[in-house]
C-alpha positions as CSV (number, residue, x, y, z in Angstrom):
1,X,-42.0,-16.9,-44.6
2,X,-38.3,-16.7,-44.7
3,X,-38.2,-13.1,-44.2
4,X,-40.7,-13.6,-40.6
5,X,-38.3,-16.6,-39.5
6,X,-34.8,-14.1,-40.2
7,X,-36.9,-11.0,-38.6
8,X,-37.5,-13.3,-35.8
9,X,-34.2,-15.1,-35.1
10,X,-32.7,-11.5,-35.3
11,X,-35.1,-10.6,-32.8
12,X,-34.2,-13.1,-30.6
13,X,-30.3,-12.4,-30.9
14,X,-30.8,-9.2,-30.7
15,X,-32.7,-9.7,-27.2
16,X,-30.1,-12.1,-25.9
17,X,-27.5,-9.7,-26.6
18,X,-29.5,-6.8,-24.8
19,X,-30.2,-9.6,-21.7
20,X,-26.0,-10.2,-21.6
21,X,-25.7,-6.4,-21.5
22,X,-27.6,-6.1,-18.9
23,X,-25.7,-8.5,-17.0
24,X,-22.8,-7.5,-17.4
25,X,-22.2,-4.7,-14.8
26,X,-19.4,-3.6,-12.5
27,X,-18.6,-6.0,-9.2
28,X,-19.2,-3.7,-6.7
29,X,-17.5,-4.5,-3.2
30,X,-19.8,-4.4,-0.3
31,X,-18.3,-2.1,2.5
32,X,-16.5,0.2,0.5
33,X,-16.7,3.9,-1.1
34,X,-14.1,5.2,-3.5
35,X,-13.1,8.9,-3.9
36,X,-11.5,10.9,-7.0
37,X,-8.1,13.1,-5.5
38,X,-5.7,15.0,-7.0
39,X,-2.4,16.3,-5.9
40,X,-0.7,19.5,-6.0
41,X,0.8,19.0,-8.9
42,X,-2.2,17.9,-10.5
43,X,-2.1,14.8,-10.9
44,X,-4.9,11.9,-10.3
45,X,-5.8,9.5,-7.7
46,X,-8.6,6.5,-7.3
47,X,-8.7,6.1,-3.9
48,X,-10.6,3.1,-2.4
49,X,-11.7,2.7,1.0
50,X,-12.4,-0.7,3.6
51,X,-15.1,1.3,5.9
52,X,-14.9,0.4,9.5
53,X,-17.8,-1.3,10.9
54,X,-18.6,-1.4,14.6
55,X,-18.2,1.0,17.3
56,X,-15.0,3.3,17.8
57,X,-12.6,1.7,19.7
58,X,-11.7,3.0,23.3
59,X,-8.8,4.7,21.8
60,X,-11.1,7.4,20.2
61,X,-10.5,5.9,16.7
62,X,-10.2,3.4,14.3
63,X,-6.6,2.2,13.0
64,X,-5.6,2.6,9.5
65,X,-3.6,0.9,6.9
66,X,-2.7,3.0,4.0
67,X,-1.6,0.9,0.6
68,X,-0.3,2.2,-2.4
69,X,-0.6,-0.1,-5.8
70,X,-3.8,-0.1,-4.6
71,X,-5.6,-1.4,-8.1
72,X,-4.1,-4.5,-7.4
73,X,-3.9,-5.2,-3.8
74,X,-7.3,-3.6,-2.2
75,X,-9.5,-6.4,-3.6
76,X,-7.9,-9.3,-1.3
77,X,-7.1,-6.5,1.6
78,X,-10.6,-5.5,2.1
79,X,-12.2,-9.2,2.1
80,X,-9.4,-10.4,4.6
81,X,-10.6,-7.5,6.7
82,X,-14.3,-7.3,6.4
83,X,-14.6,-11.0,6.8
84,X,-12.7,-11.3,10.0
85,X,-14.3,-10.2,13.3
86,X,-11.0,-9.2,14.7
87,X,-9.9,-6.8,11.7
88,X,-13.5,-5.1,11.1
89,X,-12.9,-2.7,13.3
90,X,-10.1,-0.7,10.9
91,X,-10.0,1.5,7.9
92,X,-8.1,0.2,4.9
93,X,-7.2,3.2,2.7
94,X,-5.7,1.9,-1.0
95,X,-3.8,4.5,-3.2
96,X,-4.2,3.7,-6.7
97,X,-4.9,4.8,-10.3
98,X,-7.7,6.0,-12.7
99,X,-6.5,2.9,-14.7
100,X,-8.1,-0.5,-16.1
101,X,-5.1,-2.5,-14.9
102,X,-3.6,-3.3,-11.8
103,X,-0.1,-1.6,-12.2
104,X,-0.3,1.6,-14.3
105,X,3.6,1.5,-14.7
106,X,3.9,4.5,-15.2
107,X,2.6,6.3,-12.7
108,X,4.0,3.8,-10.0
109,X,7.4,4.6,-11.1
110,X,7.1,8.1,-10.7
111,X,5.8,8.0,-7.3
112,X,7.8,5.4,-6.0
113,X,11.0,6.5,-6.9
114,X,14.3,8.5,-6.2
115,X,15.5,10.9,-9.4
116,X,17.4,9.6,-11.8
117,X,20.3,11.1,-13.6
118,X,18.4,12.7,-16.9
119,X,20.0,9.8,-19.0
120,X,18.1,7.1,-17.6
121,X,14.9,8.9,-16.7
122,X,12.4,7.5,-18.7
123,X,9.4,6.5,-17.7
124,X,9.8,10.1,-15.3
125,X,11.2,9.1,-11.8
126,X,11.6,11.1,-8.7
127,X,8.2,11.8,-7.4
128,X,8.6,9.8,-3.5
129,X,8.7,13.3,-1.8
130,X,5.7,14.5,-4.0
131,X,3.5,11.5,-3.0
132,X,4.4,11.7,0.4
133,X,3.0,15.2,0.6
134,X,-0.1,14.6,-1.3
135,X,-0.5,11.4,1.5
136,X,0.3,13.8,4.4
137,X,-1.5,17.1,3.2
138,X,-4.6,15.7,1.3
139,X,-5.2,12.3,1.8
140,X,-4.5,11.8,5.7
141,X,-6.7,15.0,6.2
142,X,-9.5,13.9,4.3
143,X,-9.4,10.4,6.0
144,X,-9.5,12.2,9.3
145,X,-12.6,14.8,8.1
146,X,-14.5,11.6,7.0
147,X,-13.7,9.4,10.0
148,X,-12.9,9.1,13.4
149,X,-9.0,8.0,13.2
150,X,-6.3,6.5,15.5
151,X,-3.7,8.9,14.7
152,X,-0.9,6.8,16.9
153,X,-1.6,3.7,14.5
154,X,-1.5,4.8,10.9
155,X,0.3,2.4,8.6
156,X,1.8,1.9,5.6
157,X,2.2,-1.5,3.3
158,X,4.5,-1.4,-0.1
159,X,5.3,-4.0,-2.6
160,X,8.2,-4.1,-4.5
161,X,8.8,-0.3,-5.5
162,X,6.5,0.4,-3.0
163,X,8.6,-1.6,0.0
164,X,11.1,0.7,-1.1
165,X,9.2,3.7,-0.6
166,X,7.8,2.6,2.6
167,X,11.0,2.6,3.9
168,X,11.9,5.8,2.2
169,X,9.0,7.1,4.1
170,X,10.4,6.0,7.3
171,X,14.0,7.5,7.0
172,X,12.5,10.9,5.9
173,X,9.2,11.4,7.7
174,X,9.3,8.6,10.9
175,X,6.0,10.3,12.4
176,X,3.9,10.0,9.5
177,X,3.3,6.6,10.0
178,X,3.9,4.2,13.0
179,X,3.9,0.6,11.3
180,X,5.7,0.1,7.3
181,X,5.3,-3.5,6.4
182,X,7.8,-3.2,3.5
183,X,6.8,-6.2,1.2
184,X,9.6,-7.6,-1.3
185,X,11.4,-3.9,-1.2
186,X,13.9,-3.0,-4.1
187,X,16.8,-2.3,-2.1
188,X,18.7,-2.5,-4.3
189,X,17.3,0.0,-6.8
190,X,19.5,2.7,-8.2
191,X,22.5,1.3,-6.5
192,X,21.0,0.7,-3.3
193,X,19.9,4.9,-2.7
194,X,18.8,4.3,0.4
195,X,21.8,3.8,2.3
196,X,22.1,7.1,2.0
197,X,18.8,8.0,4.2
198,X,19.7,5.4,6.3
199,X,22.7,6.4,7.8
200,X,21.1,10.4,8.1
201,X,18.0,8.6,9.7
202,X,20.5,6.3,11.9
203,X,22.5,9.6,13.1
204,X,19.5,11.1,14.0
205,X,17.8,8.6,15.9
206,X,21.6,8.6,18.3
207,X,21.6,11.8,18.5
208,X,18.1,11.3,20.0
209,X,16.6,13.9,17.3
210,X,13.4,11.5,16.5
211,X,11.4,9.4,18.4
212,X,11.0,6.3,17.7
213,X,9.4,4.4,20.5
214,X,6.1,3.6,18.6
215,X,7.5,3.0,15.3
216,X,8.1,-0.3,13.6
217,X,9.3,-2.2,10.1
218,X,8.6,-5.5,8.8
219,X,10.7,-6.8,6.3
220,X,8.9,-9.9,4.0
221,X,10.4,-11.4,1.3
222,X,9.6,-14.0,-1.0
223,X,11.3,-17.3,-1.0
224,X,11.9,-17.2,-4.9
225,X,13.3,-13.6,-4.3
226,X,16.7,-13.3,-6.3
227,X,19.2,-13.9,-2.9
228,X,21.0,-11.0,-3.4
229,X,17.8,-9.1,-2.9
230,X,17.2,-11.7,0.7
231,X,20.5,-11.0,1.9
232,X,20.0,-7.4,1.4
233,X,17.0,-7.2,3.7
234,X,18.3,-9.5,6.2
235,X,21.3,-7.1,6.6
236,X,19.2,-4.2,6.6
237,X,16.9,-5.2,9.7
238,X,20.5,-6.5,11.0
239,X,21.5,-2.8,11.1
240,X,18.3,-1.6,12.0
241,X,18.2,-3.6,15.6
242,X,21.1,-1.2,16.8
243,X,18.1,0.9,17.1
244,X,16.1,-1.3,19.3
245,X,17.7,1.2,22.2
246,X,15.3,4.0,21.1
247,X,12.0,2.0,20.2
248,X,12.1,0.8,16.9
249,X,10.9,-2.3,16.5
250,X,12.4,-4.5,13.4
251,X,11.3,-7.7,11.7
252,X,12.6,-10.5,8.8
253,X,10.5,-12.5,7.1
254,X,10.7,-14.9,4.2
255,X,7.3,-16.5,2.9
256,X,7.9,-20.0,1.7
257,X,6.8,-21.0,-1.7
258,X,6.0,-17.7,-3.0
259,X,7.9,-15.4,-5.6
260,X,8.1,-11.6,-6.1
261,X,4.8,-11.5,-8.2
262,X,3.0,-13.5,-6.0
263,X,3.5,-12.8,-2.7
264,X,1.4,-9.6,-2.3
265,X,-1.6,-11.9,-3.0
266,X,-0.7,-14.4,-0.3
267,X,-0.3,-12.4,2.9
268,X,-3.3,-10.3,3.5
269,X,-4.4,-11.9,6.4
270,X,-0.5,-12.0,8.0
271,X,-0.1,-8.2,7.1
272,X,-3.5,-6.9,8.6
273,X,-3.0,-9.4,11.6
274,X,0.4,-7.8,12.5
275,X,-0.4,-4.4,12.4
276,X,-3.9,-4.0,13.7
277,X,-3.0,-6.4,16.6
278,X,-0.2,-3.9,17.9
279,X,-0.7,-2.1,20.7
280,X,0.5,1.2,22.0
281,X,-0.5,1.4,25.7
């Protein structure tokens, strides 16, 4: 009798445990497909897609927002946009990591970055040129062979490291994308680099070498952002509304009540409201 009784409460358990197996599957998001990509260099991708619902807007296709850290910011992107009538209409396209975790530190700090003198380089830095050409030569193709795209309103949204690199991407490449909403940027990373593509971007924009009529840069920080880092952006869009003359269109923002780690999660609805409502003709 003892032996039936053990047999059958092991049974039991052992059916539960099967049942919460079961159960327990992946959340799958509605709306969205995800692809596998690799770069040149090898190296691997998980890119998730917001599809566009609706029909193709009169411009002959749909706008698209590129992010990068996407593990961690897609999630609250793609429900801001697929549950808004005014925002379905876009493509969300978030660059992130074969990784369990939202940051893969690593990997972000590679292909965020400037080099770093040899000394200091570890976790490996240096890959922003890299990742903008496997963005410009793989991905933004690809995007384009699976959907009908808007190629005058293609942006870009970076936190932190990847603020930094938005703007990066501006100063070095101001066609690829028409909007950078640069989100907490580390200006001042490696002694503030990117004065140095500044003023080369600057002296090319008054010497009427790029056109920036279409282009645009938000600047959001967090209220709880160290100051130094505040006043760094303030002045930066300060300096960049000399270039108001040629088109470029500059912006400062502070979001109250929020710090560096948890802004990204607070603005979804601001960021894709801004840059999906902008209009070129």
């Amino acid at each position: 009798m003892i032996a039936v009784s053990w047999l059958r409460s092991a049974a039991i358990a052992l059916g539960l445990l099967a049942l919460g197996t079961a159960q327990a599957e992946p959340v799958t998001l509605d709306g969205t497909e995800q692809w596998s990509m690799k770069s040149a260099e090898g190296r691997d991708y998980r890119i998730m897609i917001s599809l566009p619902e609706g029909d193709v807007p009169y411009t002959g296709g749909y706008p698209v927002v590129y992010v990068v850290d996407g593990n961690a910011l897609f999630p609250a992107l793609h429900a801001a946009k697929r549950a808004q009538e005014a925002f379905k209409g876009s493509i969300v396209v978030a660059i992130g990591y074969p990784s369990d975790t939202p940051y893969d530190f690593n990997r972000r700090a590679f292909d965020l970055s400037p080099p770093q003198p040899a000394e200091r380089n570890d976790p490996p830095q240096g890959g922003q040129d890299l990742f903008l050409d496997f963005i410009e030569k793989r991905l933004m193709p690809k995007v384009s062979e699976r959907f009908k795209v808007d190629q005058d309103q293609r942006s870009l949204v970076g936190w932190s490291f990847g603020g930094m690199f938005g703007i990066y991407a501006l100063y070095t490449r101001p066609t690829l994308f028409q909007h950078i909403y640069a989100v907490s940027p580390s200006l001042w990373w490696r002694d503030r680099f990117l004065l140095g593509p500044e003023r080369t971007f600057t002296q090319q924009a008054h010497a009427g070498k790029i056109d920036l009529t279409h282009s645009s840069l938000t600047l959001l920080m967090a209220e709880r952002d160290m100051p130094q880092e505040i006043q760094d952006a303030r002045s930066l869009q300060i300096r960049l509304e000399n270039l108001s003359q040629y088109g470029l269109r500059s912006d400062f923002k502070i979001e109250a009540g929020e710090d560096h780690m948890s802004i990204p999660f607070r603005i979804p609805n601001q960021v894709l409201g801004e840059l999906l409502s902008t209009r070129r003709y």
